[in-house]
Structure formats: C-alpha cells, structure tokens
MIDOFI-90704 format. One record per atom (N, C-alpha, C): x, z, y; residue in three letters. Coordinates in steps of 0.02 Angstrom, whole numbers, padded with zeros to 5 digits, always signed. Example, Ala and Ser with C-alpha at 12.3 -4.5 7.8 and 13.67 -1.06 7.14 Angstrom:
<atoms>
+00660+00390-00284ALA;+00615+00390-00225ALA;+00660+00390-00165ALA;+00642+00354-00112SER;+00684+00357-00053SER;+00645+00394+00002SER;
</atoms>
This chain:
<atoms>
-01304+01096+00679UNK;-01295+01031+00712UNK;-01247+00988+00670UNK;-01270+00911+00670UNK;-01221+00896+00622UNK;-01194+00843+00686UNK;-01125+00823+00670UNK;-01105+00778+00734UNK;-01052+00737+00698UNK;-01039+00687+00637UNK;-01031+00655+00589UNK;-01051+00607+00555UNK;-01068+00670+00479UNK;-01089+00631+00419UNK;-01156+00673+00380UNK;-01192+00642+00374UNK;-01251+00686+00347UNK;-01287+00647+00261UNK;-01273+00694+00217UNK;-01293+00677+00149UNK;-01381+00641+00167UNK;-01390+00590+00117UNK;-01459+00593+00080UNK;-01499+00622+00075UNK;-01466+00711+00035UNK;-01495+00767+00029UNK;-01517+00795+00062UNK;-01479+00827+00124UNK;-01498+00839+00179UNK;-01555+00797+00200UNK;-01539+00743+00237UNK;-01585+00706+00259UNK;-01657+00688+00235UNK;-01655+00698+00179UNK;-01717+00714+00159UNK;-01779+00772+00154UNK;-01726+00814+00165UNK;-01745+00883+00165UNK;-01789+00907+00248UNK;-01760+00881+00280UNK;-01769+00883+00363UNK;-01831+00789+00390UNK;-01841+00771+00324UNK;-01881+00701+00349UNK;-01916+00714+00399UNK;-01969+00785+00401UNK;-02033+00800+00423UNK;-02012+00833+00467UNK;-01962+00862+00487UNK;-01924+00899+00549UNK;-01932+00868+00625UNK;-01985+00887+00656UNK;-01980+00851+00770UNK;-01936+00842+00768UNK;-01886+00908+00748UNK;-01821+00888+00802UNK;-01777+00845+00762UNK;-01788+00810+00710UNK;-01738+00759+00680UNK;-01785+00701+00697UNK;-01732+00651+00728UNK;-01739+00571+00703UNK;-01690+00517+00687UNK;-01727+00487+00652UNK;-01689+00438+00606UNK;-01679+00369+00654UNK;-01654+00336+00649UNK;-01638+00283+00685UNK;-01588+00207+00644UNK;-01643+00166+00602UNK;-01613+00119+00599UNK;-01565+00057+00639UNK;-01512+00046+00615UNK;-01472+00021+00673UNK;-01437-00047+00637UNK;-01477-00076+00583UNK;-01481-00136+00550UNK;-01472-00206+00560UNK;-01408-00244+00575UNK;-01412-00302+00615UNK;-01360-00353+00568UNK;-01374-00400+00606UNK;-01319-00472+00570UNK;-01294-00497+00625UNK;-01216-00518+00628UNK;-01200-00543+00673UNK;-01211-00622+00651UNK;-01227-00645+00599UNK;-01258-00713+00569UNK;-01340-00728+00593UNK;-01365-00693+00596UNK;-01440-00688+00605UNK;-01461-00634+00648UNK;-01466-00631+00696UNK;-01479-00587+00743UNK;-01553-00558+00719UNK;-01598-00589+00704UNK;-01666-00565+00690UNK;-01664-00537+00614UNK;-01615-00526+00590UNK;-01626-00523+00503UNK;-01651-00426+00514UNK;-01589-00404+00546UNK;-01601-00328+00544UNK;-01669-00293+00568UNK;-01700-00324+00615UNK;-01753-00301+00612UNK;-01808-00327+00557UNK;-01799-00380+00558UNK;-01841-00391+00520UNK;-01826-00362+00435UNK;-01776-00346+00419UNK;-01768-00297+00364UNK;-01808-00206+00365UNK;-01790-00209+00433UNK;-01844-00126+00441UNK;-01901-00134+00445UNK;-01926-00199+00475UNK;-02001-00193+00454UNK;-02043-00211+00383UNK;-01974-00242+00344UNK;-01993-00242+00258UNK;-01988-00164+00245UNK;-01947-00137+00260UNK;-01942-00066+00222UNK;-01871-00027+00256UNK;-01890+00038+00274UNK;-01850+00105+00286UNK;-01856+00155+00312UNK;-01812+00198+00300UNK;-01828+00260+00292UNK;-01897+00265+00331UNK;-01914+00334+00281UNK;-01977+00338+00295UNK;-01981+00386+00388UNK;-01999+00370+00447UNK;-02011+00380+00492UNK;-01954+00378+00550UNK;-01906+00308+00527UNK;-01859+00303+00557UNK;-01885+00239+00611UNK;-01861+00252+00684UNK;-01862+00207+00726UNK;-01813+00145+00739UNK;-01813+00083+00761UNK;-01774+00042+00772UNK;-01731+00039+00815UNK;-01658+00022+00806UNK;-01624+00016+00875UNK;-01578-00046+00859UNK;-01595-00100+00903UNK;-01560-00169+00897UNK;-01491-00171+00938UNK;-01437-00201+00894UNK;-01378-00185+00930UNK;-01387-00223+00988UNK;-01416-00303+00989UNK;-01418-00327+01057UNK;-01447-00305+01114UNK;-01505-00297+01103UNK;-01565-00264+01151UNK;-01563-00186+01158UNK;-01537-00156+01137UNK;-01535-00070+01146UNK;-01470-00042+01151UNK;-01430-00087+01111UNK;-01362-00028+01087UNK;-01301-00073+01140UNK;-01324-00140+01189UNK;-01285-00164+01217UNK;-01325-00201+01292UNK;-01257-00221+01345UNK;-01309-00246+01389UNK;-01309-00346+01379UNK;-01342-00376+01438UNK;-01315-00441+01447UNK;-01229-00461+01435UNK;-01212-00490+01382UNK;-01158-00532+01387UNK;-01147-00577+01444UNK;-01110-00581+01495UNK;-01084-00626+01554UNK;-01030-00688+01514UNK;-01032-00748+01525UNK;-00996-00799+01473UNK;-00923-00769+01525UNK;-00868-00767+01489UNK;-00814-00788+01547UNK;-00781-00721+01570UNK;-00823-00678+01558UNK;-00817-00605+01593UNK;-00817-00552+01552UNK;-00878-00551+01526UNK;-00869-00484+01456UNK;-00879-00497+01418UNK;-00864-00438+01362UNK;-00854-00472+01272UNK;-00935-00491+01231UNK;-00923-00479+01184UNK;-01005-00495+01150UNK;-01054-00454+01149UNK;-01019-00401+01184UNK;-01078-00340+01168UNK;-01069-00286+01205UNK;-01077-00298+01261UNK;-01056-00274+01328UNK;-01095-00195+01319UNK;-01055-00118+01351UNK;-01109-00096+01334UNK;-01148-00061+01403UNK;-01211-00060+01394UNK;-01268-00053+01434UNK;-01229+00016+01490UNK;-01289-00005+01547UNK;-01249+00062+01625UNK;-01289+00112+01576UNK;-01253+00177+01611UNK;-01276+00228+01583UNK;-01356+00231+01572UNK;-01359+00213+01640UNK;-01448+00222+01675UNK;-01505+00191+01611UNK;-01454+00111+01593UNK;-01485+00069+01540UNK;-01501+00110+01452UNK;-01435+00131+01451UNK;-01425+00176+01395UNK;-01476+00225+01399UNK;-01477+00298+01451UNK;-01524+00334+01445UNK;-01595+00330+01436UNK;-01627+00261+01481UNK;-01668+00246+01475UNK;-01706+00240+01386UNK;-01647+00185+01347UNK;-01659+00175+01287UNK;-01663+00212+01241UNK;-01614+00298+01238UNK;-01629+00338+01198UNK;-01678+00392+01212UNK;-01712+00396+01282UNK;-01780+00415+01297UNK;-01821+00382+01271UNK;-01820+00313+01266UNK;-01889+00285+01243UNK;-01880+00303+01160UNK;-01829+00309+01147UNK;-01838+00304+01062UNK;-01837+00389+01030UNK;-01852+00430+01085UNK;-01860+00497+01076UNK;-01814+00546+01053UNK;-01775+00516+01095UNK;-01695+00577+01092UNK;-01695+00603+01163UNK;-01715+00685+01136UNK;-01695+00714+01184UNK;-01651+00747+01164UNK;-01638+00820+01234UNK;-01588+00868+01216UNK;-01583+00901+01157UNK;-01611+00917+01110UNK;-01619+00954+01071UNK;-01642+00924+01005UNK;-01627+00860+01017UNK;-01623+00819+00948UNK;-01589+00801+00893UNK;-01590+00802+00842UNK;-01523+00786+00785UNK;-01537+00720+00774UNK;-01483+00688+00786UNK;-01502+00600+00763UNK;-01472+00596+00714UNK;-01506+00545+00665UNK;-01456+00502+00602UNK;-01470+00442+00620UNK;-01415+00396+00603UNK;-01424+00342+00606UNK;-01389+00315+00547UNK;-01416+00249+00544UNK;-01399+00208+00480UNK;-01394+00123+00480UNK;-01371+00100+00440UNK;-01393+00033+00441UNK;-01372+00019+00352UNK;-01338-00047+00327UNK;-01336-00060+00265UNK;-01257-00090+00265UNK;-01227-00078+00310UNK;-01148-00107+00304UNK;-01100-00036+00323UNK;-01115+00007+00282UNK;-01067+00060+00294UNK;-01062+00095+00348UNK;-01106+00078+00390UNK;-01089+00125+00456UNK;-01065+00096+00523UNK;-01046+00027+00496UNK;-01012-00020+00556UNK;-01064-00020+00617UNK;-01118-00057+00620UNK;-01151-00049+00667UNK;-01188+00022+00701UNK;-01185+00046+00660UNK;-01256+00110+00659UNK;-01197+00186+00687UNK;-01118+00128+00682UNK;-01075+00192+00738UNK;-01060+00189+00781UNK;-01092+00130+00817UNK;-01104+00121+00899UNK;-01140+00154+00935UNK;-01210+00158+00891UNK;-01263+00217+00946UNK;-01226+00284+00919UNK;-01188+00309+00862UNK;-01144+00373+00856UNK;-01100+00379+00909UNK;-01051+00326+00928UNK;-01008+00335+00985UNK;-01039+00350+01082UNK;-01104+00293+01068UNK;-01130+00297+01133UNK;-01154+00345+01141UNK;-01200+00407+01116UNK;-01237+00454+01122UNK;-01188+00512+01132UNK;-01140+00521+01083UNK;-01072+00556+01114UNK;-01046+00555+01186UNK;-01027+00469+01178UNK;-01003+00454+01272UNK;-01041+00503+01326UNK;-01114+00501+01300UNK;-01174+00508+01361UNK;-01188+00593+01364UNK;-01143+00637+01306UNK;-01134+00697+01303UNK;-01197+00722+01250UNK;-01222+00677+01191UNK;-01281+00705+01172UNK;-01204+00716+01108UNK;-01195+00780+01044UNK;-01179+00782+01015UNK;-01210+00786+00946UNK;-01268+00818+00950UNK;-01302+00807+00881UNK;-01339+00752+00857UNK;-01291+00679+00822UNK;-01270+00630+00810UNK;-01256+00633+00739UNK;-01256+00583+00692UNK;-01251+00577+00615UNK;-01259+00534+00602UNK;-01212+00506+00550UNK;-01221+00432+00504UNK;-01221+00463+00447UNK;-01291+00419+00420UNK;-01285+00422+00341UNK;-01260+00427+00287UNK;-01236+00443+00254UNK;-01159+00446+00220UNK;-01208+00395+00159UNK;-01157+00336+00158UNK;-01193+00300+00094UNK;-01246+00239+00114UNK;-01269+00263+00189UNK;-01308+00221+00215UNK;-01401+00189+00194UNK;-01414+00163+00204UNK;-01482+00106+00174UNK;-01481+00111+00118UNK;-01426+00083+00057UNK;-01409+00067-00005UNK;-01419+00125-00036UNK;-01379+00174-00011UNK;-01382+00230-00066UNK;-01446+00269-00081UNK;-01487+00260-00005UNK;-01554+00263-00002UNK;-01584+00254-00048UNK;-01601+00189-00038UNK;-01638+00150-00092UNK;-01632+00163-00162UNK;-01548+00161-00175UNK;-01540+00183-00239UNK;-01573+00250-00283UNK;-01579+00301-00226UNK;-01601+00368-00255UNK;-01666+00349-00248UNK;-01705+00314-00220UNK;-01780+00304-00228UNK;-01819+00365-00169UNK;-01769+00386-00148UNK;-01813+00414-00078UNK;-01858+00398-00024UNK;-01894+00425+00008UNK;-01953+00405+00032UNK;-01951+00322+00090UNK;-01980+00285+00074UNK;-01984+00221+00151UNK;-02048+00219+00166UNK;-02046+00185+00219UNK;-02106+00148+00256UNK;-02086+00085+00259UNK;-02133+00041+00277UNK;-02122-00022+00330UNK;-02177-00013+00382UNK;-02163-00059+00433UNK;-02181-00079+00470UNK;-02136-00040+00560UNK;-02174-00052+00595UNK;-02152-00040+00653UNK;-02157+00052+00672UNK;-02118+00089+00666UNK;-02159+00173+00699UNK;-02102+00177+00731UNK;-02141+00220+00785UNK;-02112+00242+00860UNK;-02121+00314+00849UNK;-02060+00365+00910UNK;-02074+00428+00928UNK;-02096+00450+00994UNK;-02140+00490+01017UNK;-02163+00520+01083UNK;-02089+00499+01125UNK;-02104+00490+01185UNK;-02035+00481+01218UNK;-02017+00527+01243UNK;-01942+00541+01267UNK;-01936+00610+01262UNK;-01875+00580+01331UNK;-01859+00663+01364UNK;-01833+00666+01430UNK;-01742+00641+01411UNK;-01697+00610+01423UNK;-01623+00592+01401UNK;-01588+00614+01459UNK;-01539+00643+01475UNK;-01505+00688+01522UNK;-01428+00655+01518UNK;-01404+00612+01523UNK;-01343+00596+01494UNK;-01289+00635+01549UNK;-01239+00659+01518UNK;-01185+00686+01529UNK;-01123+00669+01508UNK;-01121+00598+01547UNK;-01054+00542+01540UNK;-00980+00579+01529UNK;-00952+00541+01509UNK;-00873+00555+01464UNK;-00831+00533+01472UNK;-00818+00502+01545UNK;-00797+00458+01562UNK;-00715+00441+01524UNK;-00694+00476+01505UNK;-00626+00480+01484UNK;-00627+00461+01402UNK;-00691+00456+01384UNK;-00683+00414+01311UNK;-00699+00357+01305UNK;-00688+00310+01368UNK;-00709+00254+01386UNK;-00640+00227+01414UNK;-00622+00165+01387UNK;-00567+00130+01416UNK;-00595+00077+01459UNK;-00578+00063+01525UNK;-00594-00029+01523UNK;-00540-00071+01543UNK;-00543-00134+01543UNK;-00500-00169+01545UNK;-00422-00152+01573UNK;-00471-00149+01635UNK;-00393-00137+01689UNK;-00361-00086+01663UNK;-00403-00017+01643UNK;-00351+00024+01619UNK;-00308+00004+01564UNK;-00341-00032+01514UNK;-00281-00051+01475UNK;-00234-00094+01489UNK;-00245-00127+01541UNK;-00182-00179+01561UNK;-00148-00131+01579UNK;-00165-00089+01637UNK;-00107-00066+01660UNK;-00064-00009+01615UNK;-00099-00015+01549UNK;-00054+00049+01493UNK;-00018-00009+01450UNK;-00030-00073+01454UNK;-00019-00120+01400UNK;+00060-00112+01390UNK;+00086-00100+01450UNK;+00163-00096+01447UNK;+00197-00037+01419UNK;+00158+00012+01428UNK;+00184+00097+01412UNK;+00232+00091+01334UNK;+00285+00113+01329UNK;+00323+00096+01273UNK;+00288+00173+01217UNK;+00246+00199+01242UNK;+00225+00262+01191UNK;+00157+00236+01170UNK;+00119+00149+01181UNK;+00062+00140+01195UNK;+00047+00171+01115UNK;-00016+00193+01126UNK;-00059+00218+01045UNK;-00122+00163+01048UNK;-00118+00090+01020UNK;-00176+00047+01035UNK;-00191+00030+00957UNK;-00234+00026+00918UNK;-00281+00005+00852UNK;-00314-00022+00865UNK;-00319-00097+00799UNK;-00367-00148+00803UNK;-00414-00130+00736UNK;-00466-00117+00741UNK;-00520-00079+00708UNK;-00538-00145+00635UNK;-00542-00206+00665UNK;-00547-00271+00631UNK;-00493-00266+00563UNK;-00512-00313+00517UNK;-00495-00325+00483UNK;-00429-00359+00468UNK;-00362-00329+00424UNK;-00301-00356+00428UNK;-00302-00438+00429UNK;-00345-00479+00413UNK;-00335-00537+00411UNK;-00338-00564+00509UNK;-00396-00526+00522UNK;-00421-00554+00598UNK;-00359-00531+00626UNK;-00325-00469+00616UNK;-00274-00455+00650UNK;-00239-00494+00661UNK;-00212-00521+00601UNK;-00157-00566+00598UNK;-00158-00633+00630UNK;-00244-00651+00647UNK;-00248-00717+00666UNK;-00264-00763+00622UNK;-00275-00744+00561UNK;-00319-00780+00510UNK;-00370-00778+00512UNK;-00408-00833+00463UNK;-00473-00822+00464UNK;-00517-00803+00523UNK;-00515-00825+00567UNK;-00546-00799+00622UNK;-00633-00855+00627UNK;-00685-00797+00640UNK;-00738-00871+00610UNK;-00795-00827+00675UNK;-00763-00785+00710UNK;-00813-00777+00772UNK;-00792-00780+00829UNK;-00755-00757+00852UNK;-00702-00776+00929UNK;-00657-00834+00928UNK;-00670-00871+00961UNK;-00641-00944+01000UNK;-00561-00930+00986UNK;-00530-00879+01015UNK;-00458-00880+00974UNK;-00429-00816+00932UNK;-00390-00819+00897UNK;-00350-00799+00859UNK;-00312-00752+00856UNK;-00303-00682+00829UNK;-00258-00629+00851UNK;-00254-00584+00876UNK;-00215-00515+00901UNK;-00235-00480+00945UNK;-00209-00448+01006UNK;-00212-00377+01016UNK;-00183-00397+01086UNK;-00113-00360+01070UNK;-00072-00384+01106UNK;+00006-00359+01096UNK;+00030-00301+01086UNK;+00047-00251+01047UNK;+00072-00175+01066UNK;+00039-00146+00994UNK;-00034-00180+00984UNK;-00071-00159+00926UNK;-00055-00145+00869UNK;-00084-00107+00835UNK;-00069-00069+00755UNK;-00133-00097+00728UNK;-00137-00124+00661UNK;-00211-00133+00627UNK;-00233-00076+00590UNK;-00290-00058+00600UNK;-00314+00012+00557UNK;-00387-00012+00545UNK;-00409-00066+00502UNK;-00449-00080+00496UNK;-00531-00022+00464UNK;-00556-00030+00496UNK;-00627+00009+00473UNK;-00657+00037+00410UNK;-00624-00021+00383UNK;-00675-00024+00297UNK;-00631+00020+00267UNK;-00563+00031+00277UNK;-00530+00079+00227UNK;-00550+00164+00235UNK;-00602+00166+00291UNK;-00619+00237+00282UNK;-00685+00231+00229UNK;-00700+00192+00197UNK;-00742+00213+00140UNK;-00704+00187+00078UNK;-00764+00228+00037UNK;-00739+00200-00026UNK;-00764+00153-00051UNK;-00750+00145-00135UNK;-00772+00090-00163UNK;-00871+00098-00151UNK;-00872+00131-00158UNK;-00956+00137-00185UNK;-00989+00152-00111UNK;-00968+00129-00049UNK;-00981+00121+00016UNK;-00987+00194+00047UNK;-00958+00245-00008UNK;-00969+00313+00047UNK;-00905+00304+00078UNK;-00902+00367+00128UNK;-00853+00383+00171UNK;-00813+00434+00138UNK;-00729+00422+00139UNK;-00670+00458+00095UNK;-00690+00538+00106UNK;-00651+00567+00089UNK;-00643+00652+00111UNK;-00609+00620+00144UNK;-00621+00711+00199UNK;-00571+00708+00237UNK;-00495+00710+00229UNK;-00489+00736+00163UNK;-00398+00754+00172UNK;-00383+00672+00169UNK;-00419+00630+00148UNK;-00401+00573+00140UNK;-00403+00527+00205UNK;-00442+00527+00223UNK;-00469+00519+00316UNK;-00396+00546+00367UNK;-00395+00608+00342UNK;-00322+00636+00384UNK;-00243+00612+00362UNK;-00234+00583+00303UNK;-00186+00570+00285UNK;-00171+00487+00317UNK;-00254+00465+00305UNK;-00227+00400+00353UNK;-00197+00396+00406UNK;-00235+00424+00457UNK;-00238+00430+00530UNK;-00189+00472+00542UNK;-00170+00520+00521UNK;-00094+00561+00559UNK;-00042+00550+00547UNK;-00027+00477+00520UNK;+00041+00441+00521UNK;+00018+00390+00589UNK;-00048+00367+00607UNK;-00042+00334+00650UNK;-00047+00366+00702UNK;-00050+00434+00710UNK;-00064+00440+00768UNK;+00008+00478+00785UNK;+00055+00482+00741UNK;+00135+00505+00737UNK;+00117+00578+00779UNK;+00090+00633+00780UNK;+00100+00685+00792UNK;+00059+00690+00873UNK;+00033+00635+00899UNK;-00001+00650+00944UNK;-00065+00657+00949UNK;-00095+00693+00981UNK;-00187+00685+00987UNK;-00192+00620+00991UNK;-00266+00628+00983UNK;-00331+00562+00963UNK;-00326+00552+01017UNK;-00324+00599+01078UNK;-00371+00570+01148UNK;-00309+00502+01193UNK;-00269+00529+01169UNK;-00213+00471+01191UNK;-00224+00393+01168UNK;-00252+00404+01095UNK;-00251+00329+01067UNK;-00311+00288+01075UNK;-00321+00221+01098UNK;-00365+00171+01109UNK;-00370+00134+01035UNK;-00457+00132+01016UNK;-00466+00084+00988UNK;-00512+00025+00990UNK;-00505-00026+00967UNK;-00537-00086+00998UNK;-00547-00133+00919UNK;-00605-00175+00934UNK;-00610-00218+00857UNK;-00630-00292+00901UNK;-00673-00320+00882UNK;-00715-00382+00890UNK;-00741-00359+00963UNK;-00800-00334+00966UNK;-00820-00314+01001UNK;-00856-00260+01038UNK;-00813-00201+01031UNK;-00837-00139+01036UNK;-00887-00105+00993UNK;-00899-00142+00936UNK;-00952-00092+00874UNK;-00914-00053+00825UNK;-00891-00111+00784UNK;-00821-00081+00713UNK;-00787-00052+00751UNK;-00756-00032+00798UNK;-00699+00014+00829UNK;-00730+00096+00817UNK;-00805+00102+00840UNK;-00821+00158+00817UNK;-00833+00199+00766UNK;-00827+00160+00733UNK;-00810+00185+00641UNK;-00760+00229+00617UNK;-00693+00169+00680UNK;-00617+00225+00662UNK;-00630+00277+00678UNK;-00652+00284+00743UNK;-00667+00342+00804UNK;-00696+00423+00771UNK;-00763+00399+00715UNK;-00821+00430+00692UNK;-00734+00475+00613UNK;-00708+00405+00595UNK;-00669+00444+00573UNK;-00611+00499+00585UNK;-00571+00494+00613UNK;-00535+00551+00682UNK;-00580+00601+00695UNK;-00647+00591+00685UNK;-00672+00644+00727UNK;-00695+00709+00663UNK;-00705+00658+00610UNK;-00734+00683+00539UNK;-00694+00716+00504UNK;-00625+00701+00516UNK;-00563+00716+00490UNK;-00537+00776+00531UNK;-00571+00788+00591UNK;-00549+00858+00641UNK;-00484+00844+00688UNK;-00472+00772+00685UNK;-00415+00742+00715UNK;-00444+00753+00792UNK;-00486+00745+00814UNK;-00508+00746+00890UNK;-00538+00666+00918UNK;-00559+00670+00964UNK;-00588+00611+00996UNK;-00542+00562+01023UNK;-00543+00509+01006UNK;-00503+00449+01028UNK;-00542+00391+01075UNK;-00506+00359+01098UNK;-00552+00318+01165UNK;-00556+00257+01148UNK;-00609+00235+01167UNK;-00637+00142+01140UNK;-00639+00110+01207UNK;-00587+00072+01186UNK;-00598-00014+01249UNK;-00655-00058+01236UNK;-00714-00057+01226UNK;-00793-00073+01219UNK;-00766-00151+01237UNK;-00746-00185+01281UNK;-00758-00240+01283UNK;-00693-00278+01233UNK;-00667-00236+01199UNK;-00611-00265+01149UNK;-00599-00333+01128UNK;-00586-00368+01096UNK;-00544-00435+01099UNK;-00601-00497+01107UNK;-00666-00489+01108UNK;-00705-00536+01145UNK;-00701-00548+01213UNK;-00679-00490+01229UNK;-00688-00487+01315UNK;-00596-00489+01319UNK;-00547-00482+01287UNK;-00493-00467+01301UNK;-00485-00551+01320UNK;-00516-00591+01282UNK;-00469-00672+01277UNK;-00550-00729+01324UNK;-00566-00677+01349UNK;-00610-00715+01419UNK;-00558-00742+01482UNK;-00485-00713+01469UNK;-00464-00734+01515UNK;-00384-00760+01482UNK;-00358-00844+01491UNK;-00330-00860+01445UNK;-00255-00838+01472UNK;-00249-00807+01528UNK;-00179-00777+01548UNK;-00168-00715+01525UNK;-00204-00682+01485UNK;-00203-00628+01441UNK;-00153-00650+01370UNK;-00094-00593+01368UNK;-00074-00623+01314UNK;-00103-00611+01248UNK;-00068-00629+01198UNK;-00085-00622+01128UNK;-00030-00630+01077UNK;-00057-00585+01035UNK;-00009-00592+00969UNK;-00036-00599+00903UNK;+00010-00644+00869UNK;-00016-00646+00764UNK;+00018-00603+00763UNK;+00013-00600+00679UNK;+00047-00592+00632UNK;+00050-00521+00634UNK;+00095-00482+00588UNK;+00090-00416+00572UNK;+00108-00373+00652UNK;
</atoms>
C-alpha cells in the first residue's frame, strides 16, 4: 500500500493493475476549464478526471464559506464511488503543479478513512518527460461501492479555531506563499494577510528545484523546528483555500512526522467575516 509518494516507475509498472487508479486532478485557478480540458488533450494512460470544483469541493456560499468549500461526506463518497474507488483500491493522483491541487483528493480520501492514496512524485511533467504511456480523451472506471470512515479530528472548522485562536501554545501554519503571508501581492482574496498567531510554512519548499518532492530527512528537518517537539496532530494548517494546505499535511505525513489537521475553509472563508481579525507582515 502506498499512502504518500509513488515513483513513475512504479506507476507504470501497475498501469494495467484493477486495483490501481490513476486520477487526474489538473486545474487553474485562472481558467477553471483549462484542467480538464488539458486531460482530454492528453494523460496518463487510463487515468480518470477529478475537477477541484465539481468533485474535490462543494457550492461556495458568497459571505459564508471560503472558495472551495469541501463537499458533506455523503457528497464526497458519492464522488469517489463514481470514479471507482473502492475499498481495496490504490489511488494516484496527479496534476502538473507539484502536487498542490492533486493533494486535496490525497487529504480528502484520508479524512474519509480510505488510506491507500498517492501523489505522483514529479507529477504530469515528469511524465511526459520520460515518454510514458497517455491517452486522451474522456475514460471512466466501473463504479465501485465507497464506505467512508470519517476522521473527524483531522478536520478543523471555524469555530474550533476561534475558540483555539487565543491558546498561547497555538500550533497554526499558513501553507501560502511568504509573500501572501505577509500581505503582499495578494491577487485572489479581496483582503490581505493572515490570520493572527500564524507561522508561514509555505508549500513549494517541500519540493525541489526539478518539481520532485525533498527526502525525507529534509522534509523532517523542516517541519520539526516547527512543530518544536510536539506532534502533528496538535498543529492546524490552512492556505488560500483549503487545497495548498494539503501539501504541508502530505509532507508531515511523508516525513513520519504524523497527521496534522486542516481548517478547509482557511483564509477565504476566514475574512468572509470583517470582525475577524488579521495580521501582515512577518
């Protein structure tokens, strides 16, 4: 079972495998239609679609929740039945930005108690690069029975974090990028900054230059200064809007650090309400 990171190699090896499926998870937050429409130019060869809006999230409420609200369980199960995850399935998933998106259905399928889960190490790109097998067009899998066995405790929501917001031991990470942290550059949420108490541990530094994912000793050296000697399960992380947060998460977990908990409706949904405070700068 792999419940991580899964080579190329591998993955190729197991293409023709029932019990493996692949699962493109390919999107733009610029172009909402680009990602699919990139899998139906070309990928992996017998991999199914999963759109972060329509599958991997529910209705956005204006005012109320963040951008990418995520789906009731019921909604969720439903969606990884239709796309043929059952019990006894090994998923990979992928997309072409490192893992950012394509570690949301990694985190959700976890939440829902399915563990044999995988991101691509290297992703789409590295794919392509080795010249390994694609398709295009649209292919589907038999649908299969989804049993979810919720987690409830790797799930933050709001209220719970208000009412920890004060805790002077709080363990809270902003998954986003040091600039968004700071309140710069901000070019998708209406305002600026994040939420008070926060540490930035941005996403992208768990890969490397050439878009794989670090070793672990390197993964662990990050993360166990931030987590100062305590477990994962204590610390909350949160980005934009509950996708990039699961990246950190996928890392902690890759690194053998343990499972850490995601506030899903994170700073889209945090500044829906303007008596919520906020903070710049470092």
């Amino acid at each position: 079972m792999y419940t991580t990171l899964v080579s190329t190699e591998t993955l190729t090896a197991h293409l023709t495998d029932p019990q493996w499926l692949v699962v493109d998870c390919r999107y733009s937050l610029v172009d909402h239609a680009k990602g699919e429409q990139d899998y139906l130019a070309g990928h992996i060869a017998g991999a199914v679609y999963a759109h972060l809006g329509r599958h991997l999230s529910g209705p956005p409420v204006p005012s109320k929740t963040g951008r990418h609200p995520l789906p009731s369980v019921t909604e969720a199960a439903a969606t990884f039945g239709a796309l043929g995850i059952g019990a006894g399935t090994q998923v990979v998933a992928y997309d072409d930005v490192g893992g950012m998106v394509a570690g949301r259905l990694w985190w959700m399928l976890r939440w829902l108690g399915h563990d044999s889960v995988a991101l691509l190490d290297g992703d789409w790109r590295a794919w392509q690069r080795e010249g390994r097998p694609t398709a295009a067009g649209f292919e589907r899998r038999p649908p299969s029975l989804f049993n979810p066995a919720p987690r409830p405790e790797r799930l933050v929501t709001i209220a719970a974090l208000e009412a920890e917001l004060a805790a002077p031991d709080l363990l809270l990470f902003d998954a986003r990028g040091a600039d968004r942290f700071r309140g710069e550059n901000e070019t998708i949420d209406p305002r600026a900054g994040h939420i008070p108490g926060a540490c930035s541990a941005p996403y992208g530094a768990n890969l490397d230059a050439g878009g794989y994912w670090r070793p672990v000793d390197e993964l662990r050296a990050r993360f166990e200064p931030l987590l100062a000697g305590r477990p994962a399960g204590e610390a909350i992380f949160y980005c934009g809007s509950g996708v990039s947060a699961a990246h950190d998460l996928l890392a902690l977990a890759h690194a053998g650090l343990g499972d850490a908990r995601l506030y899903a409706g994170s700073w889209s949904e945090w500044i829906t309400d303007p008596a919520r405070p906020i903070a710049t700068g470092e």
